[in-house]
N, C-alpha and C positions, 0 to 999 in steps of 0.2 A: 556403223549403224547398229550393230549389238549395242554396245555400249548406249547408244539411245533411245534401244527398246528395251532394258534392263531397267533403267532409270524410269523411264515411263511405265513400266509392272508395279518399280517401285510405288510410284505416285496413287497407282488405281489401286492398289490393296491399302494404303492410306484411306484413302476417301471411302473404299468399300466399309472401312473399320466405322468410319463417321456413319456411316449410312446405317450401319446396325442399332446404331445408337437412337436415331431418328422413327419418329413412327409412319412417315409417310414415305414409301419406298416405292413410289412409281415417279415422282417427282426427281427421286434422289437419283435412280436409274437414268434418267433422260439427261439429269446434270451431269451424269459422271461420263456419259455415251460424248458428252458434246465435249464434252473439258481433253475428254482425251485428243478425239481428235484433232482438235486445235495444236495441244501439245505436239502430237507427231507431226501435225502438218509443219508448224512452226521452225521445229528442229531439224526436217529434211529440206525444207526451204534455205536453213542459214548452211546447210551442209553442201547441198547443190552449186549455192551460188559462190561461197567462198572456195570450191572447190575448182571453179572454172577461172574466177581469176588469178591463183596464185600462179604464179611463173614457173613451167614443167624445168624441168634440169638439161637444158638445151643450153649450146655455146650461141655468144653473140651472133656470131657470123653462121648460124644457122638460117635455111630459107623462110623459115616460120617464125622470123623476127617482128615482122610487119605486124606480128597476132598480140604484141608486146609492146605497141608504140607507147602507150603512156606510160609504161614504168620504164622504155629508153627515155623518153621527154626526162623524168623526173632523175634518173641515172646521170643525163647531162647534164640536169642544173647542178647535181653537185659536183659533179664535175670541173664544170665552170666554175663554181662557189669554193673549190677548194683551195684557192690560189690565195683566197684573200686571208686563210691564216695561215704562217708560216710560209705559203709555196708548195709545200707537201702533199701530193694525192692522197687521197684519206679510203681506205680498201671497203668498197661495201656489199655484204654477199646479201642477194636476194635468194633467200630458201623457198622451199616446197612446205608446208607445215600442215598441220591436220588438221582435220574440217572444225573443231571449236579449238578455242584455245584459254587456258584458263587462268586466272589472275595469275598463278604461281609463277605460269608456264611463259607469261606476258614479260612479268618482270625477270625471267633467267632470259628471256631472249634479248631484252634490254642491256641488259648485264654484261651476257656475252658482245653485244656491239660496241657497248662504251670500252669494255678488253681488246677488242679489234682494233679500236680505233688508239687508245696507247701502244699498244702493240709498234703501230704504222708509225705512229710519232718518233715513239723509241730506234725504228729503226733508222727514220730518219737523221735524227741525232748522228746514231753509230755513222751511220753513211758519211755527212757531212765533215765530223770528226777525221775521219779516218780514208779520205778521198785525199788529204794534203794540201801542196800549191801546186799538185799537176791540172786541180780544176779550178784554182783561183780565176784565171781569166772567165771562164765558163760561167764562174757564180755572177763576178764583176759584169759581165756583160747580160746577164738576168737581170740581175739588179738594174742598170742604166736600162733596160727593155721595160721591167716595170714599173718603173717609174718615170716614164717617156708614156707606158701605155694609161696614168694615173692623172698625168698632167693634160691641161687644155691643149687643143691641136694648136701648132706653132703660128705666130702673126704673118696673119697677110698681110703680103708684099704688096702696095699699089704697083699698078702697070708701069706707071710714068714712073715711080723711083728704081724699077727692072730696067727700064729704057735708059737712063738716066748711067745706068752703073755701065750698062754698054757702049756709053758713046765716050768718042776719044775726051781728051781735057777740056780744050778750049771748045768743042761744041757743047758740053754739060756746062759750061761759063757762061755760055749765050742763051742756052734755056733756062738758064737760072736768072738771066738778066730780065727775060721777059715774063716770066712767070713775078720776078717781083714787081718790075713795072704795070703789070695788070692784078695785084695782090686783092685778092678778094678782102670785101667791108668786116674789120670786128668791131665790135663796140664794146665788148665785158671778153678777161679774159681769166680763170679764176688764178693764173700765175704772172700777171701783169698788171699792173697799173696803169691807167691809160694816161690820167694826167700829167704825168712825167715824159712821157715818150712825145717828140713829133709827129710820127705818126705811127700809132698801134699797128695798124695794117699791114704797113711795111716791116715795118720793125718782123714782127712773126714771120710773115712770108720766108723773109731771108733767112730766119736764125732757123727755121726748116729745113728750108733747102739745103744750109749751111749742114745742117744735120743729116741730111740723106746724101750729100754727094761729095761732101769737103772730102781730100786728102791729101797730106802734106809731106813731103819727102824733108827729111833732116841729112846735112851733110857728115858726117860721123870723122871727115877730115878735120885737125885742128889739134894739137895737144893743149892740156891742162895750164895754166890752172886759168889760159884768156876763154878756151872752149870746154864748156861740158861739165864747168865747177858754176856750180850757180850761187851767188851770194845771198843768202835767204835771211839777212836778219839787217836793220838801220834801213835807211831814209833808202838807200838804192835798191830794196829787196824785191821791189816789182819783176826788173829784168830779171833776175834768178827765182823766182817765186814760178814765172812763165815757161822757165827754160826747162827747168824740175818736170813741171807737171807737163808741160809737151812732148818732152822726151819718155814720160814715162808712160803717158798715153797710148790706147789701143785701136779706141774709134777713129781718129783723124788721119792719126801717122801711117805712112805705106814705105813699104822697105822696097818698092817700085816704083823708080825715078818717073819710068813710061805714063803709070797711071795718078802721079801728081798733079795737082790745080795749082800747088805753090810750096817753094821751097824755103826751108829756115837755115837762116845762119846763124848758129848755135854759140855765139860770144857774149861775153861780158865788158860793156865798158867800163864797168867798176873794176875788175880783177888785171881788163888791161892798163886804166890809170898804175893802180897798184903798182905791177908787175913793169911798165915802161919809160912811166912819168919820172925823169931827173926831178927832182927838186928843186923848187927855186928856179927852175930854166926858162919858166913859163913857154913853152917849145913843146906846143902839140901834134910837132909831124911827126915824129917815131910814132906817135899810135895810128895818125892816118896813112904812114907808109905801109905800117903791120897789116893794117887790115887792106890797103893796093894790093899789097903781095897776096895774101890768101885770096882774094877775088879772082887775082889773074893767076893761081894756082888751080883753083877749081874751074875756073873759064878754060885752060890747056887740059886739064884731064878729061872732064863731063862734057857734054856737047849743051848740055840746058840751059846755062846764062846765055851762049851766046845764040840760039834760039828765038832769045824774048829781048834781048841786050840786058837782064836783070828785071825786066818789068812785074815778071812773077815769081821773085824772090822778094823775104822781107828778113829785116832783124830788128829786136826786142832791146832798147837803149834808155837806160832812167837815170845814168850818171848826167851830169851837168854840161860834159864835154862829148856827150852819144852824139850830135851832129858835127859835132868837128871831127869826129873819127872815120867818116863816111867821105870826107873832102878830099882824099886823094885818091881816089877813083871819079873819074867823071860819069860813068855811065851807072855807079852804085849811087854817088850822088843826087841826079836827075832822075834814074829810074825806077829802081827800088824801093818799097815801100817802106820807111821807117817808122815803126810802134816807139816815139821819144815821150819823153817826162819832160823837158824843154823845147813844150813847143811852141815857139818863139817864129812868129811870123817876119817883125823885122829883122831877123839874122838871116832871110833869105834861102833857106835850107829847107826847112820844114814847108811844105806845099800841102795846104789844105785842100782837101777833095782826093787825096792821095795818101798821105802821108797819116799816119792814126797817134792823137793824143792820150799818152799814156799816165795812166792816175800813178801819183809818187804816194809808197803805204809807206808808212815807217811799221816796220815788223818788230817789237822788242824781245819778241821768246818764240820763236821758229815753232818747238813743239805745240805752241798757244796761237797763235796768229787772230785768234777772235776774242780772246779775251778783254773783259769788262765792254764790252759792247754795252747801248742804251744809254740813258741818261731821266733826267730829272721829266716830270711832267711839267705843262708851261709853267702854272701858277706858282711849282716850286724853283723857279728860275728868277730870285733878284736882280740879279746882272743883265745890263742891258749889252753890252756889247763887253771881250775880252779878248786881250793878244799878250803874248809874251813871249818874247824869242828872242835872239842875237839881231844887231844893227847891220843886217846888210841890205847891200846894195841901194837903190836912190829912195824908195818907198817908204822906208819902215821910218830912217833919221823923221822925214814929212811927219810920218803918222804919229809920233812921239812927242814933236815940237806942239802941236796942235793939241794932243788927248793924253798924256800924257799922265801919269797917275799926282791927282793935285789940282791938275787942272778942270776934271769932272769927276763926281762921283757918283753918277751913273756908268761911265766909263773908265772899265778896268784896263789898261794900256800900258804893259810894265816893257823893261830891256828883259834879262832874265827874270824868271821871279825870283824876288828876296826869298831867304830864307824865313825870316821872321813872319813872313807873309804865305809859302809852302807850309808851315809847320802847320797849320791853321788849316788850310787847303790847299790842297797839293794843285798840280797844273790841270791833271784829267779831271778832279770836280768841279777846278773851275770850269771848265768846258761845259760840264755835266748840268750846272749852275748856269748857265748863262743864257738868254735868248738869240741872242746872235756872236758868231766866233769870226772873227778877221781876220781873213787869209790874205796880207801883204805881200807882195813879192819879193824872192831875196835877191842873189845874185841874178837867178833867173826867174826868168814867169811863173814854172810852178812852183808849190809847197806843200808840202806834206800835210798842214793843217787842212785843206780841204775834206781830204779823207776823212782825217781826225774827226773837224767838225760832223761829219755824216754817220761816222762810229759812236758819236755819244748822243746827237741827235739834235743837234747847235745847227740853226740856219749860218748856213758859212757865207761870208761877207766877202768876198773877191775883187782884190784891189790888184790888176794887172795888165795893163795897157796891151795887147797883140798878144795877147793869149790866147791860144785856142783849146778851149774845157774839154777835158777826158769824155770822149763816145759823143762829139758834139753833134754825128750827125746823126743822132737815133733818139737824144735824151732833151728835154726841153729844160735845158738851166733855173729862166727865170721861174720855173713853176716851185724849184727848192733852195733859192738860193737870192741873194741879193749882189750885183756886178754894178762899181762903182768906179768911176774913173778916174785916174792918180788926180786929175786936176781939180775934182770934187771933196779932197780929203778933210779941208776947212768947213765941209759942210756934212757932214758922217753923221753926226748926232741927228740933227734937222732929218734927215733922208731917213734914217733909222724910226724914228719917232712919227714920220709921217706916216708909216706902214700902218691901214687899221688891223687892229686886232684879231678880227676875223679872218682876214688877210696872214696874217702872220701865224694864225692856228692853224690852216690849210698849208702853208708853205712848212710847218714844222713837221705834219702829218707826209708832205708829200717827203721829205727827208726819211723819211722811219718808212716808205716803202720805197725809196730807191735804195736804201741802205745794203739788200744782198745782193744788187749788183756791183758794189762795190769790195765784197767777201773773197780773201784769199780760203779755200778751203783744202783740206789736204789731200781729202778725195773731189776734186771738181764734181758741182752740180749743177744744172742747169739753170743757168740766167746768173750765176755769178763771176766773180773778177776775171777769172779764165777765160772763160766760155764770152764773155763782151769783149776783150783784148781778140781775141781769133774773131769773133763775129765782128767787128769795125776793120780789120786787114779783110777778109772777106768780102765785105760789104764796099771798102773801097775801091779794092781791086773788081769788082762787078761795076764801079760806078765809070771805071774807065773802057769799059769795052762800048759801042758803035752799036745798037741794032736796027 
């Protein structure tokens, strides 16, 4: 208060000095009487009031904290706020200070706070530094705290998929059966197509459910190189394309037999040709005995085949002879669900509504498996139909005598292709080229060119008497494909030709979205080759349970 009566003596002998100067001094006197006053009032007013709220030098936990709430309020937020740099508590003194404070006195106060506050930093550093790996886990498990505390709260669980994960096997099979049987209406879905599928509705319902409640026990019995070597590359790479990523999978597989819906048997009928087939013997019981013996291996140790007699078991078969290798067991043969690439209805083995058609990829570079995917738009497609492959079995000789290269040229029809004719265009352009690709059958029903055709985007022409198409009961064939029967081959062209145009742009369009269901991918993703091979066993095996 000296100090502001000093200052204000100053001011009035100022203005007295003006006043001498002036000649009217009763005027001058009334102004200087009022100025002052003002002045001291003003300056015991900012004195007063700043003096009441600064914070006395009392500890927190003092009872006259209550007298303080809003500078705790504001002490908290930073409090709170200080985590978000570094982590580091950041030290903040609140002082006592003197009733004015002056620009100087403003910015040394500042000064010293931003010094505090490296200060805090610095030491933190040291701290962190010099604490070692006796508090590694401590920091590690901060770390995972905040940013758990950073992240959105974790997905709700629906009730029913809680309930769902409770109930024994075979009763999450029967709610899963009726839950798809009464599958609520979709009509758009933005990861489906609806035109392709039989029916959308269903189709979703189940690859759902298939997703909240599928688990699959793998049997880990079997040595090398019939079990657990997957063949990933030529016309057989399905089965091992399957075996790879099921085995390596985390969402489906349970390393608990108890809480299984269905068990895999982890073989290769490629690796057991390989590995057993005599030559020349044509004598394919050593590989249906091989795989008797392993069946009644696992049926004397595990108690689960013979539980179900094998009905929820399946295996993954794309070589030519996957159903004759299943022939020496009777109860794997009948029960079991086989995922074949020959599925051949008249050979009696294969049992549609059970048994799942499996797509034959031919894989050429394992590390690529999707390479040159696409092909031509329609208009840049000359070629009306193209085939070219080895003369096997009864089809293709037909398809050769008839279209043969010579006999049309609109239709490209070759044995191999010539070389002189590859140099030019290789086999994939012509695909790439063509409006429609003709998938003849060789020895057996399927062929690899289906695929083919749907990887370059070739309506695939399907000449194969008892064949039953890969995912028949989920995917609508005729909506991307043209199915032609061997005794129609003299009339290929006519049929081909009759197709309108517009007709034939929708079916090429519907090919280029069923296309990544038909995707080996290396990390499986939803709705492709993986994920439809497990959803059609799935779906089968639901189709045989009674509600």
């Amino acid at each position: 208060m000296k100090k502001v009566f000093q200052q204000t003596t100053t001011f009035i002998r100022f203005l007295e000095s003006l006043w001498r100067c002036s000649g009217n001094k009763s005027i001058w006197r009334r102004f200087f009487v009022l100025v002052a006053i003002l002045t001291v009032s003003a300056f015991a007013f900012q004195t007063l009031v700043h003096t009441y709220l600064v914070i006395p030098d009392r500890p927190f936990g003092s009872d006259h904290r209550n007298d303080y709430s809003f500078f705790q309020s504001s002490s908290s937020s930073l409090q709170s706020g200080e985590s978000l740099k570094g982590g580091t508590p950041q030290k903040v003194h609140l002082t006592r200070t003197n009733s004015f404070i002056s620009p100087d006195e403003s910015n040394k106060l500042m000064e010293s706070f931003s010094v505090e506050q490296e200060n805090t930093k610095l030491e933190a550093r040291v701290q962190k530094k010099t604490s070692g790996t006796a508090n590694k886990k401590d920091r590690n498990l901060a770390d995972v705290t905040k940013g758990a505390m950073s992240l959105s709260p974790q997905r709700h669980v629906p009730p029913k998929q809680k309930h769902i994960w409770l109930l024994p096997p075979n009763e999450a099979l029967v709610l899963a059966k009726r839950e798809i049987d009464h599958a609520p209406s979709v009509n758009e879905d933005p990861d489906l197509y609806a035109p392709i599928f039989r029916n959308i509705s269903v189709f979703k319902r189940s690859y759902e459910l298939m997703e909240m409640t599928l688990k699959v026990y793998i049997y880990r019995d079997g040595s090398r190189p019939i079990f657990h070597k997957p063949p990933l590359k030529g016309i057989y790479a399905s089965e091992g394309w399957f075996m790879k990523l099921m085995e390596e999978n985390k969402q489906f597989v349970t390393r608990d037999p108890e809480k299984a819906h269905l068990f895999y048997l982890p073989y290769s009928a490629r690796q057991m040709g390989l590995t057993l087939y005599v030559a020349g013997s044509h004598d394919l019981k050593p590989l249906s005995n091989f795989l008797r013996d392993y069946v009644n291996m696992i049926a004397a140790k595990y108690p689960f085949w013979n539980r179900t007699h094998g009905s929820d078991h399946f295996l993954v078969a794309c070589h030519d002879w996957g159903p004759y290798t299943v022939t020496g067991h009777n109860e794997l043969a009948k029960n079991a669900i086989k995922a074949l690439c020959n599925a051949d209805l008249s050979e009696r083995i294969f049992v549609e509504g059970r048994d799942v058609s499996l797509p034959e990829t031919t894989i050429r570079v394992p590390r690529k498996p999707l390479r040159n995917l696409g092909g031509n738009r329609a208009s840049l497609r000359p070629i009306l139909a193209f085939f070219a492959g080895s003369m096997h079995g009864r089809v293709r000789p037909t398809l050769l005598k008839y279209w043969g290269i010579g006999n049309d040229e609109d239709m490209k029809i070759y044995k191999r292709l010539p070389l002189r004719v590859s140099q030019k265009m290789s086999y994939i352009q012509h695909m790439k080229s063509s409006k429609y690709c003709v998938c003849p059958m060789g020895f057996e029903v399927n062929s690899p060119r289906i695929v083919e055709a749907i990887y370059y985007e070739c309506v695939p022409v399907i000449i194969a008497d008892n064949f039953v198409l890969p995912f028949n009961e989920v995917l609508e064939w005729s909506a991307f494909s043209v199915l032609v029967a061997e005794k129609d081959i003299p009339r290929l062209k006519e049929i081909l030709l009759s197709i309108p145009i517009r007709k034939y742009l929708t079916m090429q369009n519907n090919v280029k979205m069923v296309q990544k269901h038909f995707l080996w991918n290396p990390r499986p993703i939803k709705y492709d080759l993986f994920h439809m091979i497990l959803h059609s066993i799935w779906f089968n095996k639901l189709s045989q349970i009674q509600t």
